[in-house]
N, CA, C and O of each residue as an XYZ file, in Angstrom:
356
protein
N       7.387     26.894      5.806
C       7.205     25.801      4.852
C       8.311     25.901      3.804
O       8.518     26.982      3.253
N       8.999     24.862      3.521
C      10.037     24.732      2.560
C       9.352     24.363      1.003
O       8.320     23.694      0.971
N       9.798     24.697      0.114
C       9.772     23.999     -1.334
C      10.527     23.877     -2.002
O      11.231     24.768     -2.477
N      10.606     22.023     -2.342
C      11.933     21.869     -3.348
C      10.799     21.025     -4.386
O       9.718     20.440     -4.330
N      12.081     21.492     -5.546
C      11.676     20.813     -6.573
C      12.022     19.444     -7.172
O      13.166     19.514     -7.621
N      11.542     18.344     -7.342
C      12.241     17.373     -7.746
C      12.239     16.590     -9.475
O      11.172     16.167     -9.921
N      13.426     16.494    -10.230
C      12.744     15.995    -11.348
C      12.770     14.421    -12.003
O      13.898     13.928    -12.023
N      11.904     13.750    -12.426
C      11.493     12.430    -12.183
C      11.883     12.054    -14.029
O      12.176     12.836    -14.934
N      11.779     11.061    -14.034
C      11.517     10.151    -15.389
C      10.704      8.951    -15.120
O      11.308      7.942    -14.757
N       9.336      8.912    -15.252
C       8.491      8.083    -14.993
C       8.400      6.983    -16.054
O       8.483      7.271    -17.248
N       8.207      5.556    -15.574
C       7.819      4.551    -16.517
C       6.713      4.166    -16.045
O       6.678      3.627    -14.939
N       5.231      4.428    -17.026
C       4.154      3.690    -16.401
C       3.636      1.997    -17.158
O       4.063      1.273    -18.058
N       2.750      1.972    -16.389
C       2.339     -0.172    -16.454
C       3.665     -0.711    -16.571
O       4.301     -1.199    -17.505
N       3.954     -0.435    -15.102
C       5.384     -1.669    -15.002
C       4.582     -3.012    -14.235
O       3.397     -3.336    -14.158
N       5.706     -3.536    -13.779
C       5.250     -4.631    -13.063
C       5.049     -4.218    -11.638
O       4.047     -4.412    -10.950
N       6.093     -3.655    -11.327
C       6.013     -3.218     -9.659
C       6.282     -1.701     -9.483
O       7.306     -1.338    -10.062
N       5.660     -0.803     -8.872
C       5.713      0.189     -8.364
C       7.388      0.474     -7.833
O       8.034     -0.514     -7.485
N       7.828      1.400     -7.804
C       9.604      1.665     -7.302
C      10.602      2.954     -7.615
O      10.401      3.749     -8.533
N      11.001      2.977     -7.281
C      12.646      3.704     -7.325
C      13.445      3.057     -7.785
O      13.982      2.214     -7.067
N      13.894      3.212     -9.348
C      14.914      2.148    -10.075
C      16.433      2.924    -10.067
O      17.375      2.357    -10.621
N      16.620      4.211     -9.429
C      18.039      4.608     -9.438
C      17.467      5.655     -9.747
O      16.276      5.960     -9.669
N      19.174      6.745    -10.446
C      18.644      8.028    -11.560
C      19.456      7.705    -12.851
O      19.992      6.699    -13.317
N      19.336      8.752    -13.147
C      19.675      9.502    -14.716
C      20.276     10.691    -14.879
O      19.661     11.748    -14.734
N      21.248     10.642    -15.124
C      21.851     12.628    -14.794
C      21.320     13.239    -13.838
O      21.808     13.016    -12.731
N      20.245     14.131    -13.922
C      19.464     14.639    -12.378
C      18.258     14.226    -12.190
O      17.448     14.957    -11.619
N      18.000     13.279    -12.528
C      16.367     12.938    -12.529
C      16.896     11.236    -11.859
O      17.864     10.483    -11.965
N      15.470     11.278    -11.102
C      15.215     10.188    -10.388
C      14.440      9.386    -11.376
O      13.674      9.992    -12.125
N      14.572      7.862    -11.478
C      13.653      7.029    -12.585
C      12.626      6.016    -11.286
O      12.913      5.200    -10.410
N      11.231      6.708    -11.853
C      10.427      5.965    -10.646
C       9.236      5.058    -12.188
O       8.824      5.458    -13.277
N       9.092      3.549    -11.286
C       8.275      3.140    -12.182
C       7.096      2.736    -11.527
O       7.064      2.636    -10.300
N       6.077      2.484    -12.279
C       4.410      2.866    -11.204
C       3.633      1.318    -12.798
O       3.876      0.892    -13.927
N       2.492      1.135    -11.406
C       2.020      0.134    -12.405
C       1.152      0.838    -12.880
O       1.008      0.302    -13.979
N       0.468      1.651    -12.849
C      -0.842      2.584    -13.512
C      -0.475      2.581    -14.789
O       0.739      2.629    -14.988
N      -1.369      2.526    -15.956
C      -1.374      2.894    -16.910
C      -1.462      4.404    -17.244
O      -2.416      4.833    -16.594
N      -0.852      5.490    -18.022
C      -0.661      6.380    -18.761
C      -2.272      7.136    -19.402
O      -2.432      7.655    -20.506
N      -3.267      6.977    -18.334
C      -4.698      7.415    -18.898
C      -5.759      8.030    -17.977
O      -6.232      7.565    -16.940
N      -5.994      9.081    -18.546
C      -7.049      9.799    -17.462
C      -6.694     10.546    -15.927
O      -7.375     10.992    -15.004
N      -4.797     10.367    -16.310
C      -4.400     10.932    -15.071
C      -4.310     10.078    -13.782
O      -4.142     10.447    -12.620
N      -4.540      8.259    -14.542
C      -3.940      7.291    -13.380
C      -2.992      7.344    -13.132
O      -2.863      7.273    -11.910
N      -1.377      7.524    -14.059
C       0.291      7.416    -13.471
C      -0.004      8.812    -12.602
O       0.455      8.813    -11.460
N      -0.437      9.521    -12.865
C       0.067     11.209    -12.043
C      -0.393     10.796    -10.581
O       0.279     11.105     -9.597
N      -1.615     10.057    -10.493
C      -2.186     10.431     -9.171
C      -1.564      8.899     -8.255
O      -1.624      8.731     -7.037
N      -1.134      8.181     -9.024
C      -0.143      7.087     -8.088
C       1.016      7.613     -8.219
O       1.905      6.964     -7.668
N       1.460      8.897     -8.939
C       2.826      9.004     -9.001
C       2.515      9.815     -7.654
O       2.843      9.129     -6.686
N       1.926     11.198     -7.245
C       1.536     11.783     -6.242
C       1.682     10.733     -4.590
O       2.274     11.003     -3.544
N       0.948      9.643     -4.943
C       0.526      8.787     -3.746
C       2.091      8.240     -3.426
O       2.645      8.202     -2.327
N       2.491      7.932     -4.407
C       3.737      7.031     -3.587
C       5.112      7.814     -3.610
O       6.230      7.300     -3.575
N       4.930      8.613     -3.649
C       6.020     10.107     -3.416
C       5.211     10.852     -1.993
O       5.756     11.676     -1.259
N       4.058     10.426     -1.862
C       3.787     10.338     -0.358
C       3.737     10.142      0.689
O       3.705     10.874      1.678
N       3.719      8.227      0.419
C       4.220      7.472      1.054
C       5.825      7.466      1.218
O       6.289      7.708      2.333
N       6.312      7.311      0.601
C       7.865      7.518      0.398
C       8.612      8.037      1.140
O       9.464      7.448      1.805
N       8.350      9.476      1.128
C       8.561     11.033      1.920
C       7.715     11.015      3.530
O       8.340     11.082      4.588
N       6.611     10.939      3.469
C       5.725     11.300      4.541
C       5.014     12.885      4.406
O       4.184     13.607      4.958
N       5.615     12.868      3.689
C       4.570     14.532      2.992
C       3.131     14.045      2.489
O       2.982     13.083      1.736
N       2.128     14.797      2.980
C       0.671     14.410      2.595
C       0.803     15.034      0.925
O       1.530     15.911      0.458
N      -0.445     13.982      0.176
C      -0.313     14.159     -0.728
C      -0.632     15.525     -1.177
O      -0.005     15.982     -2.133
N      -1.397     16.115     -0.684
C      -1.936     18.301     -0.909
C      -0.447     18.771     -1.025
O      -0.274     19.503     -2.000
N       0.442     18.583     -0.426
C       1.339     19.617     -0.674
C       2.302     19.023     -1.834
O       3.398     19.530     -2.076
N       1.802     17.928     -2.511
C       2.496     17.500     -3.873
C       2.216     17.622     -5.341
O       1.147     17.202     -5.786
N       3.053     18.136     -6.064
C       2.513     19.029     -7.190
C       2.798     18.809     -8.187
O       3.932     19.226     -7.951
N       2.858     18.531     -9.151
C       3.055     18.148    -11.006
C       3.350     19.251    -11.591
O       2.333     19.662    -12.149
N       4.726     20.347    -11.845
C       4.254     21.368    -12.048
C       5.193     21.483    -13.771
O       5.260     22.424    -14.562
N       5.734     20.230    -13.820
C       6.031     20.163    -15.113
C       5.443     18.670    -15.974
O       4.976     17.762    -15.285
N       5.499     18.555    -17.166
C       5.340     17.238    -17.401
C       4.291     16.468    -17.514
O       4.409     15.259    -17.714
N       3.094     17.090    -17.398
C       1.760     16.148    -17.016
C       1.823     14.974    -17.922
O       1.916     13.780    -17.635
N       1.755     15.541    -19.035
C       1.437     14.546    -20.478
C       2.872     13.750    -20.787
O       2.829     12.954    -21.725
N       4.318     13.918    -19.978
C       5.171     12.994    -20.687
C       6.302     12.276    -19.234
O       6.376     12.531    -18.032
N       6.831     11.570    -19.912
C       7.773     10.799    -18.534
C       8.473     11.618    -18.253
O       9.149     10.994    -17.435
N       8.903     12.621    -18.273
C       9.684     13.618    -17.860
C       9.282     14.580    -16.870
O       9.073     15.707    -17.318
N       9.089     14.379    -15.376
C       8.104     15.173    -14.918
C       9.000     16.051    -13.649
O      10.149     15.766    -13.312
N       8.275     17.020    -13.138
C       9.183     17.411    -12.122
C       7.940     17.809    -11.059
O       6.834     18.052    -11.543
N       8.063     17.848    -10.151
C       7.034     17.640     -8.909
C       7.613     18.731     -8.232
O       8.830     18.852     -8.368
N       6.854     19.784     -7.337
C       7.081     20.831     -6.525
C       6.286     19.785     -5.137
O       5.192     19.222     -5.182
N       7.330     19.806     -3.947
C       7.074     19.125     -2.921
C       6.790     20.626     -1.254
O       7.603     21.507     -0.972
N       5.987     20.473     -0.832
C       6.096     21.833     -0.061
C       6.222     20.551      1.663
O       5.662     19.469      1.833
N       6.928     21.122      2.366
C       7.514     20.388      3.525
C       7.681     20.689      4.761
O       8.857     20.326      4.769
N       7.481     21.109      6.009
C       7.527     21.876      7.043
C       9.438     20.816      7.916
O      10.359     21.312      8.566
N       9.198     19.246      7.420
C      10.476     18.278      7.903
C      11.976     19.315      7.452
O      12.028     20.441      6.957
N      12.688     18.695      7.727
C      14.206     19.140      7.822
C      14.556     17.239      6.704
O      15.117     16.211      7.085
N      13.979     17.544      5.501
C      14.309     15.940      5.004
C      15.409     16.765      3.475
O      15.472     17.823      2.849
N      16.060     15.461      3.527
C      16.707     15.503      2.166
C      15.769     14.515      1.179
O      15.715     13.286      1.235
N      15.070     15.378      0.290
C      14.125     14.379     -0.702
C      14.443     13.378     -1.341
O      13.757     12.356     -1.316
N      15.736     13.513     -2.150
C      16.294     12.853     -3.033
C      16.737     11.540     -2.549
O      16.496     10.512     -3.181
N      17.562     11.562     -1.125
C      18.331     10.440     -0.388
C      16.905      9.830      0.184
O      16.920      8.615      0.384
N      15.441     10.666      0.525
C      14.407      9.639      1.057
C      13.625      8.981     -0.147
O      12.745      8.156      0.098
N      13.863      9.255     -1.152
C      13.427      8.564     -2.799
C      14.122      7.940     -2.468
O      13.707      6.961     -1.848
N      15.596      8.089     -2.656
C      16.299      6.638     -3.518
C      16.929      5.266     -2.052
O      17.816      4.415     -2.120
N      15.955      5.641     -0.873
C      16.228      4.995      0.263
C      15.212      4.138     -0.153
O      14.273      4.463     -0.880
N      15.522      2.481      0.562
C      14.631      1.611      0.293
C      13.663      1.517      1.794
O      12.703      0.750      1.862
């Protein structure tokens, strides 16, 4: 099992769920969930799921809970480049 780390800049209650580019090393993903009770984290989880094809269990929040600045530990058995399957449409 592989683990990489990836680090995000989240915008939550957008209009549409997405991959808007990056930022120095961070990927900018925007999610319509509102910022409460741990709704952006667990659509941020889901569609970094979908995205990838990694089930959501092996996806992790291991920085960032409480701010847009987040970085996710992804665990992977694929031969994938994460970053190029984020910012792929």
């Amino acid at each position: 099992m592989k683990t990489e780390n990836v680090k995000l800049i989240i915008t939550p209650n957008s209009a549409v769920s997405g991959v808007y580019g990056t930022y120095k090393d961070r990927i900018k993903i925007k999610l319509n969930s509102i910022p409460e009770k741990g709704r952006a984290n667990k659509e941020l989880i889901k569609f970094i799921s979908n995205k990838t094809g990694v089930p959501r269990k092996n996806i992790k929040i291991i920085a960032g809970e409480k701010s847009i600045y987040k970085e996710i530990s992804i665990n992977h058995d694929k031969d994938l480049d994460l970053t190029s399957k984020l910012l792929s449409d």
